[in-house]
C-alpha positions in Angstrom: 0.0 0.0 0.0 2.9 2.2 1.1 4.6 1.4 -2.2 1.5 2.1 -4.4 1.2 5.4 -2.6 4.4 7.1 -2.9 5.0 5.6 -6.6 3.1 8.8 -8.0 6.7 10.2 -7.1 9.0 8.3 -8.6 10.7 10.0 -11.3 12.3 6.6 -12.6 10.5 5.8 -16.3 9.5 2.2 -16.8 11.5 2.6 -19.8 14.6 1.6 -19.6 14.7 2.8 -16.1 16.0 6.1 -16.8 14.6 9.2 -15.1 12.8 10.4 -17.8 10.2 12.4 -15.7 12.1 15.6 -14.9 11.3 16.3 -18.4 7.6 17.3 -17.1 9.4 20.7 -15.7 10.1 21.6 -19.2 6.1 21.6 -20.3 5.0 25.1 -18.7 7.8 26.4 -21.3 6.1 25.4 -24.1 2.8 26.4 -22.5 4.0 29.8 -22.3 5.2 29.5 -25.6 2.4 29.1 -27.5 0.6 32.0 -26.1 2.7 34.3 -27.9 1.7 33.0 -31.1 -2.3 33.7 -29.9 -3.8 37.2 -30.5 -5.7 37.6 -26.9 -6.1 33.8 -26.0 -8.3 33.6 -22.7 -5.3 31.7 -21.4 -2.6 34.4 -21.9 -5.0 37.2 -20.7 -5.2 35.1 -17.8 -1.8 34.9 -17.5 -1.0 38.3 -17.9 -3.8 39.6 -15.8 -1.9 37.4 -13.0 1.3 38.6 -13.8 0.3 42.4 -13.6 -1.4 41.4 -10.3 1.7 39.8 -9.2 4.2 42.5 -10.2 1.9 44.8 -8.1 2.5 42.5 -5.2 6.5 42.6 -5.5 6.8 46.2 -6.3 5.4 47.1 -3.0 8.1 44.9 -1.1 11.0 45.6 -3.2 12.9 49.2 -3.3 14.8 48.3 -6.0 12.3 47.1 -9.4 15.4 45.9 -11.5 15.0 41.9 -10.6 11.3 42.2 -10.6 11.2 40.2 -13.9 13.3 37.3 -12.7 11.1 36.6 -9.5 7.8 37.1 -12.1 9.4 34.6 -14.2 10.2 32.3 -11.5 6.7 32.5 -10.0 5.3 31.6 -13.2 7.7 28.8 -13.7 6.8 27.1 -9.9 2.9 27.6 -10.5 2.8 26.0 -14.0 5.1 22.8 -12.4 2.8 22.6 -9.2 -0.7 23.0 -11.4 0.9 20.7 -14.6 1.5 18.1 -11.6 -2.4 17.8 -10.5 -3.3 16.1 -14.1 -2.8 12.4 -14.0 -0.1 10.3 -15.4 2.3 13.8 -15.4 5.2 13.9 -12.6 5.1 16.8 -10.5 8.4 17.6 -10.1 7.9 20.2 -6.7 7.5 17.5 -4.5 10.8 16.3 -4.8 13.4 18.0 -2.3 16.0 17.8 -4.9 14.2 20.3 -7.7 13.1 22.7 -4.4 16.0 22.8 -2.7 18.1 23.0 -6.3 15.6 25.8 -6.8 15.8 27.6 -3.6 20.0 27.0 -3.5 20.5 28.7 -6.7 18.3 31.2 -5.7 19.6 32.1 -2.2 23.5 31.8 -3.4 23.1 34.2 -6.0 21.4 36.9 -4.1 24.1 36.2 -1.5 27.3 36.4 -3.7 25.8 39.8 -5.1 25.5 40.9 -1.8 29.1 39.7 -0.7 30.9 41.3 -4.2 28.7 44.6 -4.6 27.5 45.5 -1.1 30.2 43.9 1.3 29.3 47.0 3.9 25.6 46.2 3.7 25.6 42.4 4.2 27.9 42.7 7.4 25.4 45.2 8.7 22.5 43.2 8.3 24.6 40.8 10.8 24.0 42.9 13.7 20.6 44.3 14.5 20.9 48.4 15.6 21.7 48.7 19.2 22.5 45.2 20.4 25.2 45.5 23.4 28.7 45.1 22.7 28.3 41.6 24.8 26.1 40.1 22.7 27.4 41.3 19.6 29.5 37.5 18.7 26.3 36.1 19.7 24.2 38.1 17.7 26.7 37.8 14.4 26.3 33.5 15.1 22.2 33.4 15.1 22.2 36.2 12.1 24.5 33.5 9.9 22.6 30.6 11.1 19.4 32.2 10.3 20.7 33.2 6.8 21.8 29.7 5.9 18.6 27.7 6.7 16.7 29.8 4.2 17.2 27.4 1.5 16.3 24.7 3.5 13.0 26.1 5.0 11.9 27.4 1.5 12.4 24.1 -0.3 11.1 22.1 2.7 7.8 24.1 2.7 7.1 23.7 -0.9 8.0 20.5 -1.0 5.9 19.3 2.2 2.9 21.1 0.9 2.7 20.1 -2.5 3.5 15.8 -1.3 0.9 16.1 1.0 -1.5 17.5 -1.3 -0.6 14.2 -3.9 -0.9 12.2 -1.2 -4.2 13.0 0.1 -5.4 13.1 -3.0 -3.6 9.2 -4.2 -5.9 7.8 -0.8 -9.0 9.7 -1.7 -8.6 7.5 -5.5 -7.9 4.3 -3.5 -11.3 4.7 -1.4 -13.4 4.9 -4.4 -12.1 1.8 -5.8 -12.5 -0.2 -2.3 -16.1 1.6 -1.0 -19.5 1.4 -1.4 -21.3 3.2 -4.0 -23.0 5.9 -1.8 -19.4 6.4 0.1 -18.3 6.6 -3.9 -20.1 9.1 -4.1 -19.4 11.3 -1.2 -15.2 10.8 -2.1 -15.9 11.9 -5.5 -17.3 15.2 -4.3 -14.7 15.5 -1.6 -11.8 14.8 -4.2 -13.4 17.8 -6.1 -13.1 19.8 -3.2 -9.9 18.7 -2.5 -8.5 19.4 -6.5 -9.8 22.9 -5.8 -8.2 23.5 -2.8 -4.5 21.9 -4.3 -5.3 24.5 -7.1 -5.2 27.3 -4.6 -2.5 25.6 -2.6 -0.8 25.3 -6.2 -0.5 29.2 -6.3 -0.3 30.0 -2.6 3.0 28.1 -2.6 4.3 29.7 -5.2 3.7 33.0 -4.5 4.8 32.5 -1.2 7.9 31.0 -2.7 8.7 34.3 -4.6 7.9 36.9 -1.7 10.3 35.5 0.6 13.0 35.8 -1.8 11.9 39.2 -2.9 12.0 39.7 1.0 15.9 38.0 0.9 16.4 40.8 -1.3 14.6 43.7 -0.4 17.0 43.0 3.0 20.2 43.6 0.8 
């Protein structure tokens, strides 16, 4: 049972055994693609309506605008994978800790070594919070760098988490059906509606949370 439930992430093929499922992340790019090619589409006025909401959303955190594009891009990119993964038979590739954490590494260690190269003075004041005691200051410089480093982690982790246990529910609500009644049948269908809804939300609540934080990381530069 265990086995059968967790198999929806194995991103081994059954061809040839090869790992053929990370290619999933790569579908949202042809997606996107295509819309350019469509004169007003409902689904790239959707997208852009989103976007235009979303840039909204990071302007108001961020003093600087210049890297607004990259975290609009990068929103875009974790939506489409978390949404793309809710149809059957396609891998979802954000509930593995190795795209996430990938992800949320690359992200954090380039924001980092911009910091460290073009605002040296900046990052080691960010170290020390304004007017901690001389006594504490060691301390204080410790907990800052511990706190900086675990950001990858906790970003990748809560995306990850979310998105697995959202497959997972979702995998046991399926098995019911097949293994109930057909009144009971019937009451798990509906709830599995519910439930797709909700991942749908979840779906774009991750992302976007995904995004401000970083903008956050930055916006602290």
């Amino acid at each position: 049972m265990m086995n059968n439930l967790f198999s929806i992430f194995d991103p081994t093929s059954s061809l040839f055994k090869i790992q053929l499922n990370w290619i999933s992340i790569l579908i949202p790019m042809f997606i996107l693609q295509m819309n350019f090619w469509m004169l007003k589409s409902q689904s790239s006025m959707v997208i852009m309506n989103f976007m235009v909401y979303f840039k909204k959303e990071i302007k108001q955190l961020m003093n600087n605008p210049t890297p607004m594009l990259i975290f609009i891009s990068m929103m875009m990119m974790i939506f489409l994978n978390n949404f793309m993964g809710l149809f059957p038979y396609i891998f979802n590739a954000t509930s593995h800790i190795t795209f996430t954490l990938s992800l949320a590494l690359f992200s954090w260690l380039s924001l980092n070594l911009f910091t460290l190269i073009m605002k040296t003075t900046n990052m080691l004041i960010h170290m020390v919070p304004i007017g901690t005691p001389m006594l504490l200051l060691p301390f204080m410089v410790i907990v800052e760098s511990i706190s900086n480093i675990i950001r990858p982690i906790t970003l990748s982790i809560r995306l990850m988490a979310n998105m697995t246990a959202g497959h997972i529910l979702i995998s046991l609500m399926s098995n019911m059906c097949v293994q109930t009644t057909t009144l009971i049948t019937i009451f798990t269908i509906i709830s599995q509606c519910l439930l797709m809804i909700m991942e749908l939300a979840v779906a774009l609540i991750q992302a976007y949370v995904f995004t401000t934080l970083l903008s956050m990381y930055y916006n602290e530069i």
